[in-house]
Rosetta silent file (secondary structure, phi, psi, omega in degrees, C-alpha in Angstrom):
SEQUENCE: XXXXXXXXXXXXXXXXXXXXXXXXXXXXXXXXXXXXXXXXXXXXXXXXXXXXXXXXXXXXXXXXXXXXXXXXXXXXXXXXXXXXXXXXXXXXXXXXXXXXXXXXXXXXXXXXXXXXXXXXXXXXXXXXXXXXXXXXXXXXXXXXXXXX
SCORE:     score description
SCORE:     0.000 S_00000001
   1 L     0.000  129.435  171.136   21.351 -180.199   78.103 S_00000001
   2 L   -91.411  168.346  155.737   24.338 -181.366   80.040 S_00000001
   3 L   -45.659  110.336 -162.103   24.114 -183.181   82.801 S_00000001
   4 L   -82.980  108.753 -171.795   24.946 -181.707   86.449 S_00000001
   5 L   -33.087  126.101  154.280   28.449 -182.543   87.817 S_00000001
   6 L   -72.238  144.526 -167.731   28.272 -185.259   90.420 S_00000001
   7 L   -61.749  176.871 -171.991   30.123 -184.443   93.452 S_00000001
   8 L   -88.843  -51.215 -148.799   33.760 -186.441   93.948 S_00000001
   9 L   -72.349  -10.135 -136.180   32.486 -186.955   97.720 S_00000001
  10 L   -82.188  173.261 -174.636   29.061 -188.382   97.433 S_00000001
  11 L   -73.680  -21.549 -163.259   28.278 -192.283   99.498 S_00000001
  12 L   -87.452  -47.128 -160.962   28.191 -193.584   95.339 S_00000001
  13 L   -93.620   -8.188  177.852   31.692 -192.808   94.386 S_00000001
  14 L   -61.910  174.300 -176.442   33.395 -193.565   98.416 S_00000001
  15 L   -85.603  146.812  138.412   35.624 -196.910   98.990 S_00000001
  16 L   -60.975  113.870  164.497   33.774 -199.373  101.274 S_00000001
  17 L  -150.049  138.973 -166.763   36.162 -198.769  104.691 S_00000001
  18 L   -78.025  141.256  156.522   35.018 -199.901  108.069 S_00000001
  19 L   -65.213   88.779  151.013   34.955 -196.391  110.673 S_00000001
  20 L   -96.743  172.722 -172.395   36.686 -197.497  113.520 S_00000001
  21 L   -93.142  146.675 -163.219   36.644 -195.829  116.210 S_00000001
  22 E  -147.542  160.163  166.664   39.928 -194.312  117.674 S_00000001
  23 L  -124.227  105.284 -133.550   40.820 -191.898  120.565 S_00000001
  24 L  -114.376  168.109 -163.726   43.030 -189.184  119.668 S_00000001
  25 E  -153.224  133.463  132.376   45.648 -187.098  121.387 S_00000001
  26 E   -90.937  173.064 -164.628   47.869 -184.498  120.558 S_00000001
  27 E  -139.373  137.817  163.595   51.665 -184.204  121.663 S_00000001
  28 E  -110.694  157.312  138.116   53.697 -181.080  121.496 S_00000001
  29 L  -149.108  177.224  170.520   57.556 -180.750  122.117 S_00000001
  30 L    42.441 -137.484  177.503   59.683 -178.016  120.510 S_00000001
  31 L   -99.916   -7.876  169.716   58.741 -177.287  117.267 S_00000001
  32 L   -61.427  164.405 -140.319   57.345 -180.768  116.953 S_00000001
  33 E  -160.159   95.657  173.585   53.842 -181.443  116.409 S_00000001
  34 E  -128.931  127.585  177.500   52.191 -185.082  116.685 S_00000001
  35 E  -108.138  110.176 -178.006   48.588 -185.791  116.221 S_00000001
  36 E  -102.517  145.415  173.624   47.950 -189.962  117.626 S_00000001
  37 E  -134.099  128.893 -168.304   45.004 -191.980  116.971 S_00000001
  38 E  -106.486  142.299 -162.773   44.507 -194.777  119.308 S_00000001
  39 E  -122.036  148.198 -165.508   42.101 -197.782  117.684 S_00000001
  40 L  -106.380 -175.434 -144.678   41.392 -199.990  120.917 S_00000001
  41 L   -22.565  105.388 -163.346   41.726 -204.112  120.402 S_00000001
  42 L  -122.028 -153.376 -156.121   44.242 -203.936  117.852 S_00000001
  43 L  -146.431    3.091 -175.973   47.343 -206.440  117.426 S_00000001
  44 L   133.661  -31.290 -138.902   50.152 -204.128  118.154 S_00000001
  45 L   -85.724  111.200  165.184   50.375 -202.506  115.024 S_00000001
  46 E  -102.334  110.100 -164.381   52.357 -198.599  114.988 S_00000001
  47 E  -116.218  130.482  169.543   52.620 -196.549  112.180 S_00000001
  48 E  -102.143  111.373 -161.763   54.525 -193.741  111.929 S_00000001
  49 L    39.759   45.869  163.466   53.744 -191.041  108.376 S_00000001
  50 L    70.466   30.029 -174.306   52.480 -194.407  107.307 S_00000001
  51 L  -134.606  140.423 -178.707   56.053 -196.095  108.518 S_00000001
  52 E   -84.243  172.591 -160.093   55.965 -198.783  111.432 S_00000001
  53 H   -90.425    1.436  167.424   57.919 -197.233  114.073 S_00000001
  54 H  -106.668    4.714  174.420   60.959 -199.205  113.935 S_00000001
  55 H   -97.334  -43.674  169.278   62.123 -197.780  110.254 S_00000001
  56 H   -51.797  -40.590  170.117   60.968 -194.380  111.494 S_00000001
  57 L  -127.286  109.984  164.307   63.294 -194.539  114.697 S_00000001
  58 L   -87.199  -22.676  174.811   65.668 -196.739  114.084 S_00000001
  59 L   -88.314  135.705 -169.825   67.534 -196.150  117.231 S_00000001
  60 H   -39.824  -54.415  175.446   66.351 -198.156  120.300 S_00000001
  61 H   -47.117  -49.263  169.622   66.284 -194.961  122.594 S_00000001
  62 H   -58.041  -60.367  168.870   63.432 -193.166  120.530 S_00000001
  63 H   -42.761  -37.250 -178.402   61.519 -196.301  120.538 S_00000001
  64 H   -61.878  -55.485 -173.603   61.615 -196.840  124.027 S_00000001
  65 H   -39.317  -41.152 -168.271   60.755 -193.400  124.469 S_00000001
  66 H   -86.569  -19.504 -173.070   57.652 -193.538  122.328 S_00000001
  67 H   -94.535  -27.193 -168.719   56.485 -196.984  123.603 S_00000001
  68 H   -59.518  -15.662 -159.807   56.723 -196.143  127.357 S_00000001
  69 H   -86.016  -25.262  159.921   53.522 -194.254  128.009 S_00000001
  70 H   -83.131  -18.119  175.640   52.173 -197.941  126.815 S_00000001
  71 H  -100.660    4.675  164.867   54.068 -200.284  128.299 S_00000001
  72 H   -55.742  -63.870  170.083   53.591 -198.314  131.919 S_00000001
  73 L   -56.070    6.397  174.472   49.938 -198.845  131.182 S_00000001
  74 L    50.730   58.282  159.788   50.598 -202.654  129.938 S_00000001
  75 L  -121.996   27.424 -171.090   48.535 -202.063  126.256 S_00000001
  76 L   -65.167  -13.733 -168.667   51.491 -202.215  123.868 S_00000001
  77 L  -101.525   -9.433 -153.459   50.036 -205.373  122.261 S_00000001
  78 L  -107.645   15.349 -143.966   46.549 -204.626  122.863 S_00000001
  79 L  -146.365  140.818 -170.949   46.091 -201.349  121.104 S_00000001
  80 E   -97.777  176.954 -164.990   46.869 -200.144  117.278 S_00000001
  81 E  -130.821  106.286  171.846   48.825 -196.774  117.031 S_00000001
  82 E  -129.965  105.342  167.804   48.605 -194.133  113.848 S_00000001
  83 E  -118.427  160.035 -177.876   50.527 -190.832  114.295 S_00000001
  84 E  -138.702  126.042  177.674   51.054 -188.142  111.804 S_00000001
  85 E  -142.563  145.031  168.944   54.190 -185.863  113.324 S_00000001
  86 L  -153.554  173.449 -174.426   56.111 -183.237  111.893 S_00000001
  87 L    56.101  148.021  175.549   58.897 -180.251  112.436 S_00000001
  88 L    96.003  -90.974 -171.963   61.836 -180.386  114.778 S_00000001
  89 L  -171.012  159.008  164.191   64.601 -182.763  115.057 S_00000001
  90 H   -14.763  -70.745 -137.946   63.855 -186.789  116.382 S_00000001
  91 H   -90.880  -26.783  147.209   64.297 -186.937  119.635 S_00000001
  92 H   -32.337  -63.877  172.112   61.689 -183.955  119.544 S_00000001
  93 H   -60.789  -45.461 -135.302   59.076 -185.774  117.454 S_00000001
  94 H   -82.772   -1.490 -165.675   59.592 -188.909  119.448 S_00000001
  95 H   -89.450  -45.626 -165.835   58.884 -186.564  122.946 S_00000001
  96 H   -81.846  -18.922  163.599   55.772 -185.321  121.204 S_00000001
  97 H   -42.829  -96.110  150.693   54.655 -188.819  120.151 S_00000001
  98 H    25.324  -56.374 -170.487   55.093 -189.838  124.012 S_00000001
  99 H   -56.649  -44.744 -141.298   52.497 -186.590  124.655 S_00000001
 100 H   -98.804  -37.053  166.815   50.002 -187.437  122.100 S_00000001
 101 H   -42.442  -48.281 -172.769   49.949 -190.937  123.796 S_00000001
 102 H   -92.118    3.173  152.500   49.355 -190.293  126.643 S_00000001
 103 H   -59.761  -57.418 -159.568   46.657 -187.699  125.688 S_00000001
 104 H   -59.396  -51.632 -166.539   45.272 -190.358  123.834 S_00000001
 105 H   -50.610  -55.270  178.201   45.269 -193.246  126.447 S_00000001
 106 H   -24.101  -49.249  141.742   43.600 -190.500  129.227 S_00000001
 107 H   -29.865  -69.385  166.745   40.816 -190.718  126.809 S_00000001
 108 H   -50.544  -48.041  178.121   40.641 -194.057  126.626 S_00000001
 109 L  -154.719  128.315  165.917   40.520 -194.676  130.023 S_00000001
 110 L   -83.124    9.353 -165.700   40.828 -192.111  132.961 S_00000001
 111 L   -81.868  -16.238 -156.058   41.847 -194.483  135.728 S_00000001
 112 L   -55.367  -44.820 -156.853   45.121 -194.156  133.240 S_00000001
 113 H   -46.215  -62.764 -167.406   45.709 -190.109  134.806 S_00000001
 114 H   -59.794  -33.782 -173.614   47.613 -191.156  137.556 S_00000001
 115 H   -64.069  -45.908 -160.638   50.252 -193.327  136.615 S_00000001
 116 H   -65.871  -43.461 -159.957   50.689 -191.355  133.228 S_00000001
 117 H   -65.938  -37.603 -169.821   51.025 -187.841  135.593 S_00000001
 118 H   -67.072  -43.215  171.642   53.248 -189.478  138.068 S_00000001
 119 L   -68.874   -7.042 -171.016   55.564 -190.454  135.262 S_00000001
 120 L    94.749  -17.563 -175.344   55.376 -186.696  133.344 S_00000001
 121 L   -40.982  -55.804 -166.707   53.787 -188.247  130.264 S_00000001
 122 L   -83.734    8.241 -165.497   51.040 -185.860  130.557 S_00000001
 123 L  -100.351   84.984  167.226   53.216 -182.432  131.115 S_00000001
 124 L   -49.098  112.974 -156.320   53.941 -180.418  127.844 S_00000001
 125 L   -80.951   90.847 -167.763   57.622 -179.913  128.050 S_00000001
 126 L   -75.841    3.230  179.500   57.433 -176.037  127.362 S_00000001
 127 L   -89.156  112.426 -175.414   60.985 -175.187  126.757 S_00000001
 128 L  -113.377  171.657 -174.100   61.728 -174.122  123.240 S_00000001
 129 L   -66.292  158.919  179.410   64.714 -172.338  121.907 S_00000001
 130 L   -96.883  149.249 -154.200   65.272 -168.636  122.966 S_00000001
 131 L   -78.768  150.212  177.306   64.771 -165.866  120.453 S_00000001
 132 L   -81.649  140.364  147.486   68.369 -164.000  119.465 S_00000001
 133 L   -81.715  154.267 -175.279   68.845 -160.517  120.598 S_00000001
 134 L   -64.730  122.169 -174.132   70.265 -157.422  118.562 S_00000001
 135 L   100.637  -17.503  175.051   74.203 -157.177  118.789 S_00000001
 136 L  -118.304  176.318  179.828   74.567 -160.596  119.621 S_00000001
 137 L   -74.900  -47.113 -177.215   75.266 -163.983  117.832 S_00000001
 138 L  -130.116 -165.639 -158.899   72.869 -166.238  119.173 S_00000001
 139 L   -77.004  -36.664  169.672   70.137 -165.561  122.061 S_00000001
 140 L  -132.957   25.840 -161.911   73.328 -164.729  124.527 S_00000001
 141 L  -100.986  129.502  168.141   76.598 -165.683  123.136 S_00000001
 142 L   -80.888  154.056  165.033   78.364 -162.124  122.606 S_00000001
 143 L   -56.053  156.923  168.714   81.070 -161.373  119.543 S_00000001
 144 L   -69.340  140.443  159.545   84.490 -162.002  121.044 S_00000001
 145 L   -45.203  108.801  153.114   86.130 -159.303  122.968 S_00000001
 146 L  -111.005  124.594  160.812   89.116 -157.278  121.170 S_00000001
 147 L   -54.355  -27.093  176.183   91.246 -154.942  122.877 S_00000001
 148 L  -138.413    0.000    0.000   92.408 -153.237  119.971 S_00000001
């Protein structure tokens, strides 16, 4: 007789890894997509697709972008960061980062809502590109005009 597969999943074959507890938020912008998990007293630490966040955006401007909805709330040091974002262009992801933050922190703490609302943090920025219509080149740029 053989012997009845054991499952992959079972508590015998998992890793010992501590649960912590996190508070998560998504962020839209575009076509971007970010899902953040916020781990409360943490050291600082932001990982971006498993990249800290200054190799992921190396220019200063995305970081700033993505750090503001924390340092309004003053918890950039006190709080760890893990997003998984994808589709669009940068400055896209780094808006929907921004989102998923401030999704997250609202979670964390609601006294958070105002400050985050007053700044926009918490406002999906709903403008995506417009679809092309038939006969033209893009959504309005007409072919050039020939008289003859």
């Amino acid at each position: 007789m053989t012997e009845p597969k054991k499952n992959l999943t079972t508590e015998e074959n998992e890793k010992p890894e501590e649960k912590k507890k996190y508070f998560y938020g998504k962020g839209g912008r575009k076509e971007s997509i970010a899902l953040v998990r916020i781990f409360p007293n943490g050291k600082g630490e932001f990982l971006i697709n498993k990249k800290d966040y200054k190799i992921y955006f190396p220019y200063f401007e995305f970081q700033d972008v993505i750090l503001s909805p924390l340092k309004l709330v003053g918890l950039e040091d006190k709080v760890d960061i893990s997003v998984k974002v994808k589709g669009g262009g940068k400055r896209a992801q780094a808006e929907a980062i921004r989102h998923g933050i401030a999704r997250g922190l609202l979670k964390f703490n609601s006294n958070f809502r105002s400050p985050l609302k007053k700044a926009g943090f918490l406002t999906r920025d709903s403008r995506v590109k417009e679809r092309k219509k038939p006969g033209l080149k893009r959504a309005r740029r007409a072919p050039q005009w020939s008289k003859r």
